[in-house]
LUMPANU-785984 format. One record per residue (C-alpha): z, x, y; residue in one letter. Coordinates in steps of 0.001 Angstrom, whole numbers, plus 500000, padded with zeros to 6 digits. Layout:
BEGIN
ZXYA/...
END
This chain:
BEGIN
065300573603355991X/066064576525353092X/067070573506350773X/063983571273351417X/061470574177350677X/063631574989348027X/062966571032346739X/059283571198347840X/058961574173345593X/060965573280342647X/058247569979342852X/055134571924342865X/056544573873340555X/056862570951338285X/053350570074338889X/052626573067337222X/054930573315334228X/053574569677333397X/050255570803333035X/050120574880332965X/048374575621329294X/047623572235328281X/044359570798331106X/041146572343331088X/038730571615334814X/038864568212333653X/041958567616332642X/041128568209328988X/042990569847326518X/042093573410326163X/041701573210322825X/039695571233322363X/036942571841325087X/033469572488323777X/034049570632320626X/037172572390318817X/036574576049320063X/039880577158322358X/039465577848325835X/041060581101327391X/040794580955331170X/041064583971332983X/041676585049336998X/041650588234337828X/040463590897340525X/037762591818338013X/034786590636339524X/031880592258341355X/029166594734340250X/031439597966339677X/031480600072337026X/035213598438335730X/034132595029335875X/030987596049333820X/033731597492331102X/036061594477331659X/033495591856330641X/032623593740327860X/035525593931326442X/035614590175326962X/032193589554324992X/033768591686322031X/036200589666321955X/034211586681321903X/031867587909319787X/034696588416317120X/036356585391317608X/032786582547317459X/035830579698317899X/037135580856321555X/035403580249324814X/036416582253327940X/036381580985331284X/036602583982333742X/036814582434337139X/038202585897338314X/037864586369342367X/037036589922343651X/037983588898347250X/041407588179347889X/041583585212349676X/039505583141347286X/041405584743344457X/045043583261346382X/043288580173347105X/042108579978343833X/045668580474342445X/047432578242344604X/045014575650343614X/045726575953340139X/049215576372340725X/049349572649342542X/047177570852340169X/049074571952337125X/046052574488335708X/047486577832335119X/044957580129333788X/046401581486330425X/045949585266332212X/046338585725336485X/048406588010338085X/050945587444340666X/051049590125343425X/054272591429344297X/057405591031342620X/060017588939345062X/059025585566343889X/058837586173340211X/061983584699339266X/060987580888340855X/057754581075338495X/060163582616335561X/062773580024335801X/059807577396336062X/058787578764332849X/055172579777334184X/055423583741333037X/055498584619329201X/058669586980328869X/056114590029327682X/058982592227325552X/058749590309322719X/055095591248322798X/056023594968323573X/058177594992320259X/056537593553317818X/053717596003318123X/055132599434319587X/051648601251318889X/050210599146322349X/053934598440324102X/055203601902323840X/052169603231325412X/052809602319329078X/054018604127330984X/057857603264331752X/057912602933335430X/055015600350335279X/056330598376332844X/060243598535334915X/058436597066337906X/057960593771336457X/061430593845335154X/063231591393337423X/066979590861338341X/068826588863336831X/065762587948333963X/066039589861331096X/061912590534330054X/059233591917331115X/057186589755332800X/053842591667333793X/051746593800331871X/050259596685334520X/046341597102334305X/045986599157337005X/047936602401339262X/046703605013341374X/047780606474345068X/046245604389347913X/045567607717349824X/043250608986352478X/040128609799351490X/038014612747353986X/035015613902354306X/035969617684354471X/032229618641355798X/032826616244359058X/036808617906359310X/034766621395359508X/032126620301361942X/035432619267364467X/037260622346363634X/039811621019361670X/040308623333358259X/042588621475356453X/043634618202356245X/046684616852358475X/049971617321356838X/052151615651359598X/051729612923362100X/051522615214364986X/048911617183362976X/047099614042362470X/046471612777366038X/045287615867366779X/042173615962364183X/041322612307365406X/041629613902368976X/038817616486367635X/036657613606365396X/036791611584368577X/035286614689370998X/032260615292367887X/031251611583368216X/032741610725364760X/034844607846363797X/037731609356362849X/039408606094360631X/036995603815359054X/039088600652359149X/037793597002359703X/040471594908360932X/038746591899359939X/039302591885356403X/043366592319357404X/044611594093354375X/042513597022355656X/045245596938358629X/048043595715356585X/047402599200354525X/047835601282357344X/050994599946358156X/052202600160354765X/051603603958354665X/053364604243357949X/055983602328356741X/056898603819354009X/056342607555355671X/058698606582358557X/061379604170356496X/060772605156353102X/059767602539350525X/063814601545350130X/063591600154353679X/061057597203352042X/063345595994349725X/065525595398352820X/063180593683354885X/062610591351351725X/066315590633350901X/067160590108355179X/069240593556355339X/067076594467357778X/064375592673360481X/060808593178361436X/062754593082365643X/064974595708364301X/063746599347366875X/062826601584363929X/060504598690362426X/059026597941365833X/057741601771365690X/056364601705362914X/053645599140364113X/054242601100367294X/051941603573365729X/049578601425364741X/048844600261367908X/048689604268369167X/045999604887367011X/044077602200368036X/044722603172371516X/043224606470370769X/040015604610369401X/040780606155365974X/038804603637364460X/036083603126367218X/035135600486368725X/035977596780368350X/037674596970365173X/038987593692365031X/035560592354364660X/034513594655361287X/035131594023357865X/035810596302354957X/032814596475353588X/031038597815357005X/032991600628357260X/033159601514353631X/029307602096354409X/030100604014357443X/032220606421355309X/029336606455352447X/027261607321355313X/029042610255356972X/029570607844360391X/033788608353359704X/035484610821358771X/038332609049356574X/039177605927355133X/042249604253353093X/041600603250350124X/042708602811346319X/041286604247343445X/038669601720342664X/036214603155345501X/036437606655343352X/032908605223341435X/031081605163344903X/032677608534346331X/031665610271343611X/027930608626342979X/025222610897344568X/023370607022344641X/025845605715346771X/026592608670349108X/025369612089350160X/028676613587350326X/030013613546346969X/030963617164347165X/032708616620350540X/034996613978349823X/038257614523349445X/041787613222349048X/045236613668350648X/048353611550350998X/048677609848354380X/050704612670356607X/054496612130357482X/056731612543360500X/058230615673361086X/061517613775361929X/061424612027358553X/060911614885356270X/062819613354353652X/059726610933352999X/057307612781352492X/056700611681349188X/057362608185349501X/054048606524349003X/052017603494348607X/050339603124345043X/048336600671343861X/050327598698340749X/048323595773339634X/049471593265336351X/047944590506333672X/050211587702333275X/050520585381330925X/050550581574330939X/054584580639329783X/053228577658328286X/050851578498325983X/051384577678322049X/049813578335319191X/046315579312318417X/045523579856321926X/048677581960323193X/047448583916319376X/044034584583320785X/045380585075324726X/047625587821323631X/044612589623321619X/042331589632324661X/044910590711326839X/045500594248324188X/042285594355324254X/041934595010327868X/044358597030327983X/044486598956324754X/044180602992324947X/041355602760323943X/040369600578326968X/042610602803329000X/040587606035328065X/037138604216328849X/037953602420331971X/039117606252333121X/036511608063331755X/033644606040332458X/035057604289336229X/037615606515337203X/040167603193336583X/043762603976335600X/045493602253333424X/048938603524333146X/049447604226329602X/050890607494328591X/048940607929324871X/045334608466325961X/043780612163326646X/041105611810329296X/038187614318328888X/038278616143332182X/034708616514331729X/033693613304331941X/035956612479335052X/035536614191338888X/037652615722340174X/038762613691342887X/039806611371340107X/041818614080338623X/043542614637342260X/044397610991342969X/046029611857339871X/048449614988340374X/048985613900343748X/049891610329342657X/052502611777340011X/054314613341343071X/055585610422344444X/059587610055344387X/059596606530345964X/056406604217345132X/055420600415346522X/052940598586346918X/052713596295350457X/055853595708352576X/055443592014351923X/055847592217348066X/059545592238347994X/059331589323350517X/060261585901349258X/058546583985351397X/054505583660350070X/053449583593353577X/054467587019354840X/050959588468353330X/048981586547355840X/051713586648358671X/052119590260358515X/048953591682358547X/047550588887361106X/050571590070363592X/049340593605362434X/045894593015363088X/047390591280366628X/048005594188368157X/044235595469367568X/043160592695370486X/046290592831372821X/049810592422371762X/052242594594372099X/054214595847368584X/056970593937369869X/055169591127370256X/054140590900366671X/057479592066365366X/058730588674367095X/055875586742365296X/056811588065362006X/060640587980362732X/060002584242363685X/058340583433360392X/061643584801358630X/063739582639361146X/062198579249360643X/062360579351357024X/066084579589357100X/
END
């Protein structure tokens, strides 16, 4: 079975080296769409109304605007299951965009050896003013064994944290945010008794879920223990894993995100935070723009953020966290004129000078070490995601991104999201296990 998806894989990966960089929509050559102007097709998270988008496709129109002879095609996805679909789509029919990203980091050496990722340190080099400027441990994660290169450049870091609403904590009595678990159930216990949702988390939209676990995770195994999972050290049946979605399914057992969970998506809670209806939420650093816009919410001066607590048994993670670490790859294929003008936009976009903006004016980090943000210009809940982000001693993303198999994204979080309606954490650590099993 491991050697026929290995074949299955090594074909569609063919597909794609056949025709990565050289079909536009219509099978057309790039370069030559719209007449002779070159086409630089772009998918991304970018998309939406937010603040960062706004300064993304700006920086896209200057760059068109200095360059009359290019055409860009963003077909960027802001939800993540069109933006997969989208990718796997491309990835079949041999249409790489000449900039994507690729979440996670276990698969990266299939796409390398198919020659689909551009081998970024020659980039780096040849112009240390931009390459020197990231900072090191961003650039390291898209360093992968046994590949020399770099084959990601990060456009985006920050602590996935929990974000409170310290006037609700003071209404229930609670003075301080939670430092440990035990700490934690108890100010749901009190959010619960004031009528307040204590979690705003809609299991619906399953990364919300798959988030939760992550923090738990990494609080309870440390962020080492995913690396094991991914490389079959270690299984999703094994006792200490089972607890960890043990404690997802306590919480949800206490009703610490209300009622009928399962049934809500993200952005219906977000609005229930916004609105002062919960008490916390998990989230990244691109909600900072609404938290902090008096337009968007009434609490701007109330909301705060922490790090998810940690177990009093596991003291030595306390400080293992989940951050957000997001790339823009490039198309392996491209030649010429249009890998030129590719590699231009992508400085652009992540330039200091972009870095500094995207910060100061969206509260977006870019992890580049040679910009000075004007603390004026950014809140200070920006400024905390920040210091507490820097420290961090052990730092992933989700469980699933040192996985190998592609489908552990959608079968973890659904068996996550499982126990929300029913099952049992052992239950869904046999679902997962299982998809790990029959691969073999």
């Amino acid at each position: 079975m491991k050697k026929a998806l290995a074949l299955l894989l090594a074909v569609s990966m063919s597909i794609g080296i056949v025709g990565c960089g050289s079909k536009g929509s219509k099978g057309t050559d790039t370069g030559k769409k719209d007449g002779d102007k070159v086409q630089i097709r772009l998918l991304t998270r970018m998309a939406g109304t937010s603040t960062q988008v706004k300064i993304y496709k700006d920086i896209v129109k200057d760059f068109e605007a200095k360059h009359p002879d290019v055409t860009v095609v963003d077909e960027s996805q802001g939800d993540e299951s069109s933006f997969n679909n989208k990718l796997k789509t491309d990835l079949a029919s041999g249409t790489l965009p000449n900039i994507f990203r690729i979440q996670g980091v276990a698969n990266l050496g299939e796409y390398i050896k198919g020659g689909l990722l551009m081998n970024m340190d020659p980039i780096l080099k040849e112009d240390p003013k931009w390459g020197e400027g990231f900072t090191k441990g961003a650039l390291s994660y898209y360093q992968v064994q046994g590949y020399e290169g770099t084959y990601g450049i990060p456009m985006e870091s920050g602590l996935i944290g929990v974000y409170y609403n310290e006037k609700l904590f003071k209404e229930a009595g609670i003075e301080k945010f939670p430092e440990t678990w035990n700490e934690f159930k108890v100010a749901i216990k009190k959010l619960s008794d004031k009528k307040v949702t204590p979690i705003a988390l809609g299991a619906k939209t399953t990364y919300m879920a798959g988030h939760l676990h992550d923090q738990i995770f990494y609080k309870y195994m440390g962020t080492e223990a995913a690396k094991k999972l991914g490389s079959r050290d270690m299984k999703w049946t094994d006792p200490d894993v089972v607890k960890t979605l043990g404690f997802v399914k306590e919480l949800n057992d206490m009703k610490a995100f209300g009622e009928d969970a399962a049934g809500i998506s993200d952005d219906i809670v977000l609005t229930e935070f916004l609105q002062g209806k919960a008490a916390m939420i998990i989230t990244g650093p691109w909600n900072l723009g609404k938290f902090t816009n008096p337009s968007e919410t009434e609490y701007t001066e109330s909301i705060k953020v922490a790090k998810f607590p940690y177990f009093e048994e596991k003291p030595e993670f306390k400080n293992d966290d989940m951050q957000i670490l997001s790339p823009y790859m490039v198309n392996g294929k491209l030649q010429g004129k249009e890998k030129e003008y590719t590699i231009e936009l992508l400085k652009m976009l992540t330039s200091a000078e972009a870095a500094k903006r995207f910060a100061e004016e969206s509260q977006f980090l870019i992890p580049r070490k040679d910009i000075e943000i004007d603390k004026s210009k950014v809140s200070s809940l920006f400024l905390d995601n920040v210091d507490l982000g820097a420290t961090s001693t052990g730092i992933a993303v989700d469980v699933f991104d040192f996985d190998p198999l592609p489908s552990m994204q959608d079968r973890t979080r659904n068996s996550i999201v499982s126990m929300f309606i029913g099952k049992t954490p052992e239950e869904a650590a046999k679902e997962i296990q299982s998809e790990v099993d029959k691969s073999k």
